[in-house]
ZAMI-663976 format. One record per residue (C-alpha): x, y, z; residue in one letter. Coordinates in Angstrom, 2 decimals, m for minus. Layout:
residues N
<atom xx="X" yy="Y" zz="Z" drenlum="A"/>
...
end
This chain:
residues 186
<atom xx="m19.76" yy="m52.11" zz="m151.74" drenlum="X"/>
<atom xx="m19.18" yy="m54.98" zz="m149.44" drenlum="X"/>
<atom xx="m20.16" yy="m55.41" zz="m146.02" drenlum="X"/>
<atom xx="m19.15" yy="m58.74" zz="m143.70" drenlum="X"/>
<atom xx="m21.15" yy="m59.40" zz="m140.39" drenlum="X"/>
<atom xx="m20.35" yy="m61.17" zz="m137.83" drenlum="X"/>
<atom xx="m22.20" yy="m62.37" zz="m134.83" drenlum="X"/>
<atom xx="m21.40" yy="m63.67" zz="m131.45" drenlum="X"/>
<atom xx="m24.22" yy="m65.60" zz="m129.43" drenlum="X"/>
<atom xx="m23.83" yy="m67.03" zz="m125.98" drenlum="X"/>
<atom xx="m26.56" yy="m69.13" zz="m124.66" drenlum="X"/>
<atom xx="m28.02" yy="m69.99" zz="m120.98" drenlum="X"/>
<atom xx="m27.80" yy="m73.31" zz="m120.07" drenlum="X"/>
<atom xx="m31.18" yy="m73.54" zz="m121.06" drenlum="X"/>
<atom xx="m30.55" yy="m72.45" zz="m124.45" drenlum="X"/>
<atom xx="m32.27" yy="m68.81" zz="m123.98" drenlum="X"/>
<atom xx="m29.83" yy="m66.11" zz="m125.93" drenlum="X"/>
<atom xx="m27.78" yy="m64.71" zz="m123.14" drenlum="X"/>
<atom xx="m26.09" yy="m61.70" zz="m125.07" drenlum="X"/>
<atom xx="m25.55" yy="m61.35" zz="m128.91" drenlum="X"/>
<atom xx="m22.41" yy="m59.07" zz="m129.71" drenlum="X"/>
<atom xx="m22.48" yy="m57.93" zz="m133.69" drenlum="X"/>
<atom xx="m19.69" yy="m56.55" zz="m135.91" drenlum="X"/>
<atom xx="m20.51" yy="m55.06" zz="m139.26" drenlum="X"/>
<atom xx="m17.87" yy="m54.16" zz="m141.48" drenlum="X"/>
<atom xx="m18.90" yy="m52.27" zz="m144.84" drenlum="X"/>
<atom xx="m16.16" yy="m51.62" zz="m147.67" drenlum="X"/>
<atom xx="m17.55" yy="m48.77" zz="m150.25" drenlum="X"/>
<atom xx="m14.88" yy="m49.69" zz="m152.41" drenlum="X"/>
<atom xx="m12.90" yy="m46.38" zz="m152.70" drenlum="X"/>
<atom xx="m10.88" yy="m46.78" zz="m149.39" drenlum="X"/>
<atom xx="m13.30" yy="m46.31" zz="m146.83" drenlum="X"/>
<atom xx="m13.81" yy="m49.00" zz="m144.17" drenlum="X"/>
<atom xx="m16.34" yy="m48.34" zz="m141.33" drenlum="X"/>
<atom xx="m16.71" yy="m51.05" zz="m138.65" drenlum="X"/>
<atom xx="m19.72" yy="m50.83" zz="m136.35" drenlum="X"/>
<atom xx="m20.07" yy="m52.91" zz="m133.19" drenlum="X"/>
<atom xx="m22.77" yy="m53.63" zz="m131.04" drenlum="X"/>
<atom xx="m23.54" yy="m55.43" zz="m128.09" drenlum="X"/>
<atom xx="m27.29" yy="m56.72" zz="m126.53" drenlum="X"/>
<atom xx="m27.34" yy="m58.44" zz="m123.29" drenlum="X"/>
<atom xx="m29.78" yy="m60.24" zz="m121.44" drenlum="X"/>
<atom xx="m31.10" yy="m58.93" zz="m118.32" drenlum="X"/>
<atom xx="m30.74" yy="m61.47" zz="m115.11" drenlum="X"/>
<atom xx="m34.36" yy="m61.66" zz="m114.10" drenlum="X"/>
<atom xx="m33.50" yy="m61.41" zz="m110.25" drenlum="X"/>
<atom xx="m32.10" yy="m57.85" zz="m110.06" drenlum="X"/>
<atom xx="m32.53" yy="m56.81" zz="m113.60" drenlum="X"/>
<atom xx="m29.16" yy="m55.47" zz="m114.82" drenlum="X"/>
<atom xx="m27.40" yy="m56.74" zz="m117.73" drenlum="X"/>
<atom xx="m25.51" yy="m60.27" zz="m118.32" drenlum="X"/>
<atom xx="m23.16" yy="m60.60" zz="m120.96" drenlum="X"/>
<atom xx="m20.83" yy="m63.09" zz="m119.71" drenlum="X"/>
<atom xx="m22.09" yy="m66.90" zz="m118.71" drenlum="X"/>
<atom xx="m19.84" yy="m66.82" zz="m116.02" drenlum="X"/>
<atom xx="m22.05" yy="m63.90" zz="m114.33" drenlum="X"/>
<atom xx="m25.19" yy="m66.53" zz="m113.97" drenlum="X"/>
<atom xx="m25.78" yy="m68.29" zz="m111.06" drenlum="X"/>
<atom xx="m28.19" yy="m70.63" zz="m111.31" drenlum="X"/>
<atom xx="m31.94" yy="m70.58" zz="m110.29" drenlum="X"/>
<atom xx="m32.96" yy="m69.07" zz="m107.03" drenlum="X"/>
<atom xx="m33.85" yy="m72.30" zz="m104.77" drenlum="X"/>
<atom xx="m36.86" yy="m70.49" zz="m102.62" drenlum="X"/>
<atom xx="m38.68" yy="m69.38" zz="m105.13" drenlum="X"/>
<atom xx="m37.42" yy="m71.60" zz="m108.12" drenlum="X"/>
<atom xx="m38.19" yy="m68.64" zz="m110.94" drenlum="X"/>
<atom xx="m35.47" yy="m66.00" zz="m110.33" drenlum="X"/>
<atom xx="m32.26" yy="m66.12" zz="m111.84" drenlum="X"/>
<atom xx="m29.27" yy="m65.10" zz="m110.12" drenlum="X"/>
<atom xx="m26.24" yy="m63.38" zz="m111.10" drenlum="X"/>
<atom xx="m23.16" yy="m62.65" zz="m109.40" drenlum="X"/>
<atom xx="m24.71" yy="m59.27" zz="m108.46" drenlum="X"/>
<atom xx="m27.68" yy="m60.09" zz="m106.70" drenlum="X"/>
<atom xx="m26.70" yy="m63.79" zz="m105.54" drenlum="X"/>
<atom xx="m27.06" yy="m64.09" zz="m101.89" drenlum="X"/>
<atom xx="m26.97" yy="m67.06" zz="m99.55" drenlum="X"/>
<atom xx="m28.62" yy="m68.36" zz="m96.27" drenlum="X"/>
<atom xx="m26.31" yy="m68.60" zz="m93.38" drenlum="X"/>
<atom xx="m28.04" yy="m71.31" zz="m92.36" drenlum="X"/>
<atom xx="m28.89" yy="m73.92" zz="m94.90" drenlum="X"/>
<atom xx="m26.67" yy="m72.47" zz="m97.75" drenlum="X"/>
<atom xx="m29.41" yy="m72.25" zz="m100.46" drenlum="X"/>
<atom xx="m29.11" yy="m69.83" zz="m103.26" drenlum="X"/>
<atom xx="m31.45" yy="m66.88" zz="m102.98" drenlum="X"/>
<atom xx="m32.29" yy="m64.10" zz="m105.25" drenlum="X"/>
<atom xx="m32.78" yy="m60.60" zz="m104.37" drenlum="X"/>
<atom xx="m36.07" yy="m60.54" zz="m103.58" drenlum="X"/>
<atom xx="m36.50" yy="m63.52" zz="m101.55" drenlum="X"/>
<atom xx="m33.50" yy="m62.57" zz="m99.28" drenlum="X"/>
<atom xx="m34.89" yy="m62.02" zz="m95.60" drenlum="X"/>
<atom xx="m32.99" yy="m61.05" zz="m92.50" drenlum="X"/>
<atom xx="m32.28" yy="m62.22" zz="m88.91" drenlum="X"/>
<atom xx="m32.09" yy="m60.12" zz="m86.28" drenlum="X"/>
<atom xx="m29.19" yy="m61.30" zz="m84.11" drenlum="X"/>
<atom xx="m25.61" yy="m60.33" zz="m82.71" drenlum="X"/>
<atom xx="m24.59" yy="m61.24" zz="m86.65" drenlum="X"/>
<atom xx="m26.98" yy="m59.85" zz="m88.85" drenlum="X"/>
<atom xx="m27.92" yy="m63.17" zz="m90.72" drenlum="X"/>
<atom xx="m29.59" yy="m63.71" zz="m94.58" drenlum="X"/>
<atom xx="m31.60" yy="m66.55" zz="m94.19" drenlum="X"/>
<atom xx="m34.54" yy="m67.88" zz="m96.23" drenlum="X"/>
<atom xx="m38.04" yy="m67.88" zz="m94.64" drenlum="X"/>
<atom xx="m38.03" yy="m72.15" zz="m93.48" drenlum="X"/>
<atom xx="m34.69" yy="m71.11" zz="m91.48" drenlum="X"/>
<atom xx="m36.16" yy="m67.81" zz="m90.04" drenlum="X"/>
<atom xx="m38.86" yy="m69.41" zz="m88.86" drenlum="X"/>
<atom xx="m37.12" yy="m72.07" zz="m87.38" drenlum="X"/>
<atom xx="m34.30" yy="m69.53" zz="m85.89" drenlum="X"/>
<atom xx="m37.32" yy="m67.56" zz="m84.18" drenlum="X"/>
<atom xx="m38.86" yy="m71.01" zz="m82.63" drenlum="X"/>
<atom xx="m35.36" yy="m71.55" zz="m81.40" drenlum="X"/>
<atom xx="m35.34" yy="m68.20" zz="m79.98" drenlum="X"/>
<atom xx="m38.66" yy="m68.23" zz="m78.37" drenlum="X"/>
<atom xx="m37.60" yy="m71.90" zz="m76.52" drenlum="X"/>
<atom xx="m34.31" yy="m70.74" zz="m75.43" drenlum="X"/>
<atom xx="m35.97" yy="m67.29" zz="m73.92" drenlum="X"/>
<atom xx="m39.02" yy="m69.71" zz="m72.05" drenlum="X"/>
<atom xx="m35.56" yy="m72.35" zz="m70.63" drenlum="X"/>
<atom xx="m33.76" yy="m69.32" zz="m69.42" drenlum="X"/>
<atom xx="m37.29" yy="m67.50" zz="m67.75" drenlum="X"/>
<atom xx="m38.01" yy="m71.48" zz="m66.58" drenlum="X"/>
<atom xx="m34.44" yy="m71.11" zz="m65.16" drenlum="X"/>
<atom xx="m34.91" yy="m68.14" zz="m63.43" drenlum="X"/>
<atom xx="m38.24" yy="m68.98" zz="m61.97" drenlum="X"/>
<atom xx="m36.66" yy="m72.45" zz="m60.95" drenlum="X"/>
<atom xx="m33.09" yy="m70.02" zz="m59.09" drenlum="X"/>
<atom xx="m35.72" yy="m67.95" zz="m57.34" drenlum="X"/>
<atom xx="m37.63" yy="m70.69" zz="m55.76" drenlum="X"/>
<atom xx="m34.47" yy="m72.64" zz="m54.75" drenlum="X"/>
<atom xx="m33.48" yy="m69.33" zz="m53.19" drenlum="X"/>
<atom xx="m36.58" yy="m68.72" zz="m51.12" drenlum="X"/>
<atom xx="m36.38" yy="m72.37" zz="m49.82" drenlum="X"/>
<atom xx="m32.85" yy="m71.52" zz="m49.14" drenlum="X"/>
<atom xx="m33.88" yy="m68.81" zz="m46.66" drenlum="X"/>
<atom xx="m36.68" yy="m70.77" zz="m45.06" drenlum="X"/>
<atom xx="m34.68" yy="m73.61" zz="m44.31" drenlum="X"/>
<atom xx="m32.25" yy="m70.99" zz="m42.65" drenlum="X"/>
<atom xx="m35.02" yy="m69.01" zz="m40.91" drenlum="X"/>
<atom xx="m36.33" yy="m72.32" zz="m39.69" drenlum="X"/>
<atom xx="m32.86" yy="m73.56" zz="m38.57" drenlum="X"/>
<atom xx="m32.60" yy="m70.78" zz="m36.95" drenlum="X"/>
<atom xx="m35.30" yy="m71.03" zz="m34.45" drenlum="X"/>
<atom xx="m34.83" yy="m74.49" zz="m34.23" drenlum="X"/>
<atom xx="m31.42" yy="m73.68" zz="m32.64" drenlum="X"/>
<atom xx="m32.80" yy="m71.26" zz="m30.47" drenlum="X"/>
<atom xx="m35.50" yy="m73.06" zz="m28.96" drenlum="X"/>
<atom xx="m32.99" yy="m76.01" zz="m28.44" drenlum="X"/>
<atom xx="m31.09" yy="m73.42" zz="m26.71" drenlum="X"/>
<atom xx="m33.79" yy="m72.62" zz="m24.47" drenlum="X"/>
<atom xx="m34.66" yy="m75.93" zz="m24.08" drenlum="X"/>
<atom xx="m31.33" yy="m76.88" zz="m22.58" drenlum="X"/>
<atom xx="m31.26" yy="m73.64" zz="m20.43" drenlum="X"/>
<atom xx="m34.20" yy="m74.47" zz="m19.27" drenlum="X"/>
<atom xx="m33.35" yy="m78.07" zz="m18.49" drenlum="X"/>
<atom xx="m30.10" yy="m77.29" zz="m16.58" drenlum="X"/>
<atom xx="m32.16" yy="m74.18" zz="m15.06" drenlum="X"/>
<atom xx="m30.24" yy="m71.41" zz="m16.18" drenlum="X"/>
<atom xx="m33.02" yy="m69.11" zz="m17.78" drenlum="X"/>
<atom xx="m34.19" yy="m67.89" zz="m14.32" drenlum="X"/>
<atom xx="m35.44" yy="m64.76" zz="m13.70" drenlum="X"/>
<atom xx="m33.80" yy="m62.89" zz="m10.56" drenlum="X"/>
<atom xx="m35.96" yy="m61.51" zz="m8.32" drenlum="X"/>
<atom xx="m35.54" yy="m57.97" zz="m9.24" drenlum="X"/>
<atom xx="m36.75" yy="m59.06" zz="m12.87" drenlum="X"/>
<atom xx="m40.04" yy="m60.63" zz="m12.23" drenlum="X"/>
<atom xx="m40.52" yy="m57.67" zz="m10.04" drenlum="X"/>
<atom xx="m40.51" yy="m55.36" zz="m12.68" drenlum="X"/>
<atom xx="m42.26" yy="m57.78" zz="m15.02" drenlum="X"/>
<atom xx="m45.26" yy="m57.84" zz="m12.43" drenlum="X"/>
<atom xx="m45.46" yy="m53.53" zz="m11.81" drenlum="X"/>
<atom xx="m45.63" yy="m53.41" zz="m15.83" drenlum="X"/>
<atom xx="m48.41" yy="m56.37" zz="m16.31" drenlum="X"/>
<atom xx="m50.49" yy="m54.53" zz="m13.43" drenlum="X"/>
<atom xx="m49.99" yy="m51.20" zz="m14.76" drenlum="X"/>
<atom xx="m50.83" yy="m52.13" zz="m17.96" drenlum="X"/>
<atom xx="m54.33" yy="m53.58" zz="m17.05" drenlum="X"/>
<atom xx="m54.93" yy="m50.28" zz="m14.72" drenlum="X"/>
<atom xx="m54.52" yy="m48.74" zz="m17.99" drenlum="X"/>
<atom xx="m56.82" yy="m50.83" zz="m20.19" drenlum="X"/>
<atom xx="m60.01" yy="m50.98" zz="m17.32" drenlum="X"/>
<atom xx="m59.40" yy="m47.16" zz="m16.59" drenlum="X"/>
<atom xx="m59.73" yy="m46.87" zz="m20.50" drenlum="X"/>
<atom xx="m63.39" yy="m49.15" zz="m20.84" drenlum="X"/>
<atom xx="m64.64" yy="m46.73" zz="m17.92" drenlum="X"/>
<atom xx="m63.99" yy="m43.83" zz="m19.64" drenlum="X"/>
<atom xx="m65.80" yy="m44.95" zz="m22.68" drenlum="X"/>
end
């Protein structure tokens, strides 16, 4: 009986055993030949699923520096571009849907937060330019008219005819008949 075995490592680049593939071939001597294969893999410590192939690694995840990741569960921040694993991968809420790592979040939401205080600043600011707006035109406006008046006045146009002040007079006194027939009442 003879048997040959052969074995296949590939390393990490830190020199870990990334997968081992073994073939075993055993001669009994009469004319039988059996070959048995087998294959162990190493598991990628960020999502946990096999890696056979050194190609499939990725490199260490840079937020949390003790993750591996593989081509499977590699994910990058939009923002920075550092390598994250897949459990340090966080989200942005925005019009893109953004993976970003926790510094850039935060920063993202203090931009956020300034940018919504400028544009309620703004608006605050637009509203009281408006209302100034209209009080410089209600102003003007009765500037204009009491000029007006002024002038009319001056040049003695805003007289009252006769007939006018008449009437003016009969409502005056009618209105104070009113108010002292009122007190005696009381």
């Amino acid at each position: 009986m003879r048997r040959i075995y052969k074995r296949f490592l590939v390393r990490d680049p830190l020199g870990r055993a990334l997968s081992m593939q073994s073939e075993r071939l055993t001669d009994d001597g009469e004319g039988s030949v059996q070959l048995t294969s087998e294959r162990d893999a190493g598991w990628c410590s960020g999502c946990q699923r096999p890696v056979t192939e050194l190609s499939e690694l990725r490199g260490v995840c840079d937020w949390c520096h003790h993750r591996g990741c593989c081509v499977h569960c590699l994910s990058q921040c939009q923002v920075c571009s550092r390598r994250l694993c897949g459990q340090c991968r966080r989200g942005f809420a925005g019009p893109p849907a953004l993976t970003v790592c926790a510094v850039c979040q935060h920063r993202l939401i203090e931009r956020q937060v300034m940018q919504d205080q400028q544009t309620a600043f703004k608006q605050e600011l637009a509203r009281h330019r408006l209302f100034n707006q209209d009080q410089a035109l209600r102003l003007n406006f009765e500037r204009t008219n009491l000029m007006a008046e002024l002038q009319a006045a001056r040049l003695g146009l805003n007289r009252q005819s006769m007939l006018s002040r008449l009437a003016h007079g009969v409502r005056w006194t009618l209105a104070k008949v009113v108010q002292h027939g009122g007190r005696t009442l009381r």
